[in-house]
FIDOLUM-700040 format. One record per residue (C-alpha): x, y, z; residue number from 1. Coordinates in steps of 0.001 Angstrom, whole numbers, always signed. Layout:
- east|north|up|rodren
- X|Y|Z|NUM .
...
//
This chain:
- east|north|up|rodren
- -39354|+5730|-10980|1 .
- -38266|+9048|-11476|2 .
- -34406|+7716|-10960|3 .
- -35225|+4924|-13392|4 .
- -36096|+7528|-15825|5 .
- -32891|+9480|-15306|6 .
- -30637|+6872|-15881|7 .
- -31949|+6013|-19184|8 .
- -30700|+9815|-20748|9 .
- -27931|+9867|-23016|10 .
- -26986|+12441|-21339|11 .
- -26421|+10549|-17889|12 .
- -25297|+7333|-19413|13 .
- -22588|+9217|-21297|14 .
- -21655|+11415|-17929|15 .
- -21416|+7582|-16466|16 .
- -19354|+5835|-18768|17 .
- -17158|+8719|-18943|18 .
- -16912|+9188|-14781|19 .
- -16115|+5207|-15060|20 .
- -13495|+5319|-17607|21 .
- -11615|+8297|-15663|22 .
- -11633|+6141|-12936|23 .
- -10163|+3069|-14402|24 .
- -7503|+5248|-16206|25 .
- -6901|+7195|-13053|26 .
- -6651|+3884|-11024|27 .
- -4034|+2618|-13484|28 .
- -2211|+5672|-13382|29 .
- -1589|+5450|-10118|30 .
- -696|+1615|-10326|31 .
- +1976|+2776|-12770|32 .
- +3006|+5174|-10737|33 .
- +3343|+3031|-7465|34 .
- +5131|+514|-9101|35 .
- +7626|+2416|-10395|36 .
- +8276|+4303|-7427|37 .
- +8686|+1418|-5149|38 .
- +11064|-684|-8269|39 .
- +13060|+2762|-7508|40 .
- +13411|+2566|-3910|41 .
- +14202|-1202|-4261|42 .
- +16619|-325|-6699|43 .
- +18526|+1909|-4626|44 .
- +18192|-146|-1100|45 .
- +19900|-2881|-2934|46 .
- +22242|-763|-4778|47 .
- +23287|+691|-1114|48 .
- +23541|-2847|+336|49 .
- +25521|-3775|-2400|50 .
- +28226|-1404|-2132|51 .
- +28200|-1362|+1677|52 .
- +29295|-5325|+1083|53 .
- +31371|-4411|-1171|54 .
- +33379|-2231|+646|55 .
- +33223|-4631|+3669|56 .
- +34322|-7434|+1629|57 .
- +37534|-5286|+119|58 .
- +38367|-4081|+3603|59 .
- +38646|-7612|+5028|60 .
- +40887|-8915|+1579|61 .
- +42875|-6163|+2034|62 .
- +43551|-4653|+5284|63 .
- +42717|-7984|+7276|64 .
- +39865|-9239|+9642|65 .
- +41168|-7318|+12492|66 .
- +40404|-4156|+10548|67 .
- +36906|-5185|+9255|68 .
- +36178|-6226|+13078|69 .
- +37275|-2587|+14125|70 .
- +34980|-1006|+11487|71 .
- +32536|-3022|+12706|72 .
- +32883|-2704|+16657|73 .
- +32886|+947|+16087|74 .
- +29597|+1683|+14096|75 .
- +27678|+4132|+15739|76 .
- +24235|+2632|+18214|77 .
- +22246|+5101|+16692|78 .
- +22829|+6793|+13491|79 .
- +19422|+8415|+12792|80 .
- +20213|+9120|+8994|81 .
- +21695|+5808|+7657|82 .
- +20667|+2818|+10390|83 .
- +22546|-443|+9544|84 .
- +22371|-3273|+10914|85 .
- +25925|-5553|+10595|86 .
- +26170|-9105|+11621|87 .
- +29525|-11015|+11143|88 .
- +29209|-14962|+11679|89 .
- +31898|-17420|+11370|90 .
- +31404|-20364|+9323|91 .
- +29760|-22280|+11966|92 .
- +27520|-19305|+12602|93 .
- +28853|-18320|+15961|94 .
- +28082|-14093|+16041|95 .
- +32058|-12621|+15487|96 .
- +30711|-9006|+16000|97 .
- +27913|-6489|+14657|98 .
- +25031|-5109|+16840|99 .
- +21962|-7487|+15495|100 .
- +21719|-11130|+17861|101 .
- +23071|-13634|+16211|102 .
//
């Protein structure tokens, strides 16, 4: 009863509305935020990938398959900074080299 008698102030609906619209715009905020962030990361994982084909693809058109399949053999097993993961199939998609299982 005494609750019930709170809750009917101006004072505390106003404090409530208030505490709920901080929330919401908080909550979005964040949403915002999180999205962007991760569209960045994406961004740049791709971008990475991209250019690491790239350069893969330029090596093999100009300095020959026996080259790219050097490059490849010789990637270091672990590379704690920059991990990658290369797999090089021939057309039938028998594994030619790169240290994931075909």
């Amino acid at each position: 009863m005494h609750l019930n008698r709170l809750l009917r102030t101006t004072a505390i609906r106003l404090a409530l509305r208030d505490a709920v619209f901080y929330v919401l715009l908080t909550g979005l905020g964040l949403g915002v935020l999180y999205w962007a962030t991760s569209h960045y990361v994406d961004a740049q994982i791709t971008a990475g990938l991209e250019n690491d084909l790239a350069t893969l693809t330029r090596i093999d058109q100009k300095e020959g398959r026996h080259r790219l399949l050097e490059i490849l053999n010789n990637q270091p097993v672990i590379d704690t900074e920059n991990r990658r993961y290369l797999l090089l199939t021939s057309p039938d998609g028998e594994k030619v080299t790169g240290n994931l299982k075909a």
